[in-house]
C-alpha positions, 0 to 999 in steps of 0.5 A: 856074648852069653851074658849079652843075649841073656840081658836081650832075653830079659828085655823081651820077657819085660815088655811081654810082661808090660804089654800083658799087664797094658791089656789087663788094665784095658780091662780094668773092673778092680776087685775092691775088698768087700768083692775080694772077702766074698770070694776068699769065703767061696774059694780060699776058707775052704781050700785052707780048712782042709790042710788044718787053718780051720779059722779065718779072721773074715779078711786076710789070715787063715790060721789052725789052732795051737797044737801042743807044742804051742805052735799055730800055722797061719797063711796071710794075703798081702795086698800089693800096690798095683791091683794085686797081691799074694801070700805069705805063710808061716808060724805063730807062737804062743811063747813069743811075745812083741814090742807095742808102741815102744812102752810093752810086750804083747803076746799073740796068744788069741785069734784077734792077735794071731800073726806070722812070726816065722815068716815065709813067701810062696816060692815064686815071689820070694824068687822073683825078689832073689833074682829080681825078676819081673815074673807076676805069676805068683800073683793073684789079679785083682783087675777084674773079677773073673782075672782074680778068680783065675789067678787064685787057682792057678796060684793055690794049685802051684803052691798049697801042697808046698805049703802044707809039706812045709807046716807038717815039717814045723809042728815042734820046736826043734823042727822050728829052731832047726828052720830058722838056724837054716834060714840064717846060714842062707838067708833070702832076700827081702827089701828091710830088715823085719823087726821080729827078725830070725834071731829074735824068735830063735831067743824066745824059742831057746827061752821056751826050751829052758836053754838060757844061755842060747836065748840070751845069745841070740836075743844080744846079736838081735839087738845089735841090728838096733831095729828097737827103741831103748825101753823096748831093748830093756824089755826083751832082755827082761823077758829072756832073763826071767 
């Protein structure tokens, strides 16, 4: 019975949620990009600069400067489908390198190459994908102007501080490792399976920390998820050895 009435409750919360969504388009002037990178500058760059990304690609990622630990916060906005989008946010490494197009290793050691590789979503969207909920408050609206404009304070108000609590408990490489070692006891849910997966950092991490056993360890059970080409695999294993 309790499951019954709570699958009734969901059902009305969908179609309030359609029918919010139906009144919206009813109103539909989109944001397009050069419109949204103008308001990001009045609006976001600034907000961002005081918890420390003082650096902004022109588009969509705000990042700090590498600290001493060789570290670097990054907040990125990913454009949804459907007139939207929201952000992620996490860390970049000066000691971790990537596969590129299957033939090299890239490092992400300039302000051109700056990317997330401990990668987290703000609260509400990783939530509404582990429990698969039709929730889009963590969304910011790109159907008019005045919508987006909205939904990027009520989505920065909710979430910024959140973010920046979880930047000021990741400056070091222990605090990192220890992250990430929580993320693979409890991991979250996400459609795929990320190529620079947890496992993968961890092996750079430990090779950082001259922990060479440690970085091989994690690098093979990395490998084993098979998410590389061969010559990439004779990379990585190359680069973790030396």
């Amino acid at each position: 019975m309790i499951k019954y009435f709570k699958n009734i409750k969901e059902k009305f919360k969908q179609r309030k949620i359609l029918n919010e969504f139906l009144s919206e388009i009813s109103d539909l002037n989109e944001v397009l990009l050069e419109k949204r990178i103008e308001i990001f500058k009045e609006k976001v760059t600034p907000l961002f600069a005081n918890i420390g990304l003082t650096n902004w690609n022109g588009k969509y990622i705000w990042f700090s400067d590498f600290n001493e630990h060789g570290i670097k916060h990054v907040i990125e906005y990913n454009v949804f489908k459907h007139y939207g989008g929201s952000f992620s946010y996490g860390n970049c490494f000066y000691s971790l390198s990537t596969t590129s197009g299957g033939k090299r290793l890239i490092n992400h050691k300039t302000d051109k190459s700056t990317k997330i590789h401990f990668f987290k979503r703000i609260d509400k969207w990783q939530r509404s994908m582990d429990i698969n909920s039709q929730d889009r408050s963590y969304m910011l609206s790109t159907i008019n102007e005045s919508k987006f404009r909205l939904s990027i304070d009520t989505v920065l108000e909710e979430n910024i501080s959140k973010i920046q609590n979880w930047f000021l408990k990741m400056r070091t490489l222990d605090e990192n490792i220890e992250g990430l070692k929580y993320d693979l006891k409890n991991p979250v849910f996400s459609i795929g399976q990320r190529i620079i997966s947890t496992e993968y950092i961890l092996s750079f991490l430990y090779k950082e920390k001259g922990e060479k056993e440690l970085a091989e360890s994690f690098m093979k059970k990395h490998l084993t998820k098979d998410l590389n080409s061969s010559i990439e695999k004779e990379l990585l294993i190359k680069r973790i050895k030396l």
